[in-house]
MARGUSE-24118 format. One record per residue (C-alpha): residue number from 1; residue in one letter; x, y, z. Coordinates in steps of 0.02 Angstrom, whole numbers, plus 32768, in hexadecimal, padded with zeros to 4 digits. Each point is the difference from the previous one (the first is absolute). Layout:
BEGIN
NUM A X Y Z
...
//
This chain:
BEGIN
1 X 7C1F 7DFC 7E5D
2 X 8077 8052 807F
3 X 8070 807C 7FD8
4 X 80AD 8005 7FF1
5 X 801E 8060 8096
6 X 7F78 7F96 807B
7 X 8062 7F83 7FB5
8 X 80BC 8020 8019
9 X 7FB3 8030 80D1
10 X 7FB7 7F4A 7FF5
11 X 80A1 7FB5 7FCF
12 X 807B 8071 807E
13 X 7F99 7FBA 809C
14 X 7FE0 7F51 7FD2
15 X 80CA 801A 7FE1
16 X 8004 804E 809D
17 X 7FB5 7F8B 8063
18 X 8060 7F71 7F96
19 X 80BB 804D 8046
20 X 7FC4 8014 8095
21 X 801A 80AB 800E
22 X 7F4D 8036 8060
23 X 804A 7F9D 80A4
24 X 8089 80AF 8008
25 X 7FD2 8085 8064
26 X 7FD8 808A 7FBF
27 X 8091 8072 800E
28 X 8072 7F76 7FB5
29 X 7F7F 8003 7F67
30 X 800D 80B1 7FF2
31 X 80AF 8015 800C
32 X 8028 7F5E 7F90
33 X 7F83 8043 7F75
34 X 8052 80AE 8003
35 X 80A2 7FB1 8001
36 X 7FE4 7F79 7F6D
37 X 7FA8 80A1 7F98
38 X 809B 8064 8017
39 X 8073 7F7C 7FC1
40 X 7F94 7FC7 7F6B
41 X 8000 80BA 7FCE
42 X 80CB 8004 8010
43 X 7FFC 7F5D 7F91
44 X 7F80 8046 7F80
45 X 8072 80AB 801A
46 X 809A 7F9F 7FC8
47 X 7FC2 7FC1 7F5D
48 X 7FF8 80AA 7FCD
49 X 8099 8072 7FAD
50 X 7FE4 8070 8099
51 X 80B3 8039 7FF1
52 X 800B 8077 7F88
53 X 80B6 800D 800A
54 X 8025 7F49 7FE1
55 X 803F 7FF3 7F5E
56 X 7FB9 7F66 7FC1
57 X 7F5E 7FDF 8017
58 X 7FA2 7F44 800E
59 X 7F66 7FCF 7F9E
60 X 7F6C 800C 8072
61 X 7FB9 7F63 8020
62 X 7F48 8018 7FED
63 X 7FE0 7F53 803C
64 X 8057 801C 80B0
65 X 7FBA 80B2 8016
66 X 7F4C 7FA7 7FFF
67 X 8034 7F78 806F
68 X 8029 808A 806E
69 X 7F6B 8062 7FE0
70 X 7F96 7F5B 8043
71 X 805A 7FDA 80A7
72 X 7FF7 80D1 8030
73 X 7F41 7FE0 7FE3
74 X 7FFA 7F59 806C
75 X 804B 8089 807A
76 X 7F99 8084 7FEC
77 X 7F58 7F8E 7FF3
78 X 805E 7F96 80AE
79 X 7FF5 80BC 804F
80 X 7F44 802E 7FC5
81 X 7FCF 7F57 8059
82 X 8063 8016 80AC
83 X 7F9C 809F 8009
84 X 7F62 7FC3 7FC6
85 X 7FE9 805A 7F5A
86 X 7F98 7FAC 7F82
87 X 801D 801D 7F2E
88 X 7F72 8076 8010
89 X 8055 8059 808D
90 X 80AF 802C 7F86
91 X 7F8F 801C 7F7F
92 X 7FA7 8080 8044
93 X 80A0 8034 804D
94 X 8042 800B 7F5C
95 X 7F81 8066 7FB6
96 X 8000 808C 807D
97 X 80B7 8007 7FEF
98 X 8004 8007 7F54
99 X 7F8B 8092 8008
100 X 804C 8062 8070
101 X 8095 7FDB 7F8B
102 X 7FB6 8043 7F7A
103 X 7FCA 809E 8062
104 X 80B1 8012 801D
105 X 8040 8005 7F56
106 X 7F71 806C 7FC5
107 X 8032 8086 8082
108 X 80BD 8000 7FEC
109 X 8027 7F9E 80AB
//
């Protein structure tokens, strides 16, 4: 069985291919990626009460914030591909990280 993250790579470049986006260059990739991720965290951003001087507050729409959550991962997993980087690759990436993290917090960074 593959797992979820092999999976969701799987998905992003047969989607990838699908839109046609693998005949851009590779500086339009980039720079559309890092553009699309910085929007879909403004709209993610904006279903929050962010302004905490705004009276009245909206219910938070837990619903849309995953929607959002999804297409800022089609992003991010979009990016990991256009540099080559396999679900092994962030996951080790990820582990390291979080370790160092942790070192962090454990001596007062």
């Amino acid at each position: 069985m593959e797992d979820k993250l092999e999976s969701i790579f799987k998905m992003q470049a047969e989607l990838d291919n699908i839109v046609g986006f693998l005949k851009m260059d590779h500086q339009s990739k980039i720079n559309n990626n890092f553009m699309a991720l910085i929007h879909e965290l403004c709209e993610i951003h904006d279903e929050t009460n962010w302004k905490h001087w705004k009276k009245t507050k909206k219910e938070e729409d837990k619903a849309k914030i995953l929607e959002e959550f999804a297409d800022i991962i089609h992003f991010i997993v979009q990016l990991a591909l256009i540099y080559g980087f396999n679900p092994n690759d962030i996951y080790g990436a990820y582990l390291n990280k979080n370790m160092v993290n942790r070192e962090r917090v454990a001596n007062n960074y």
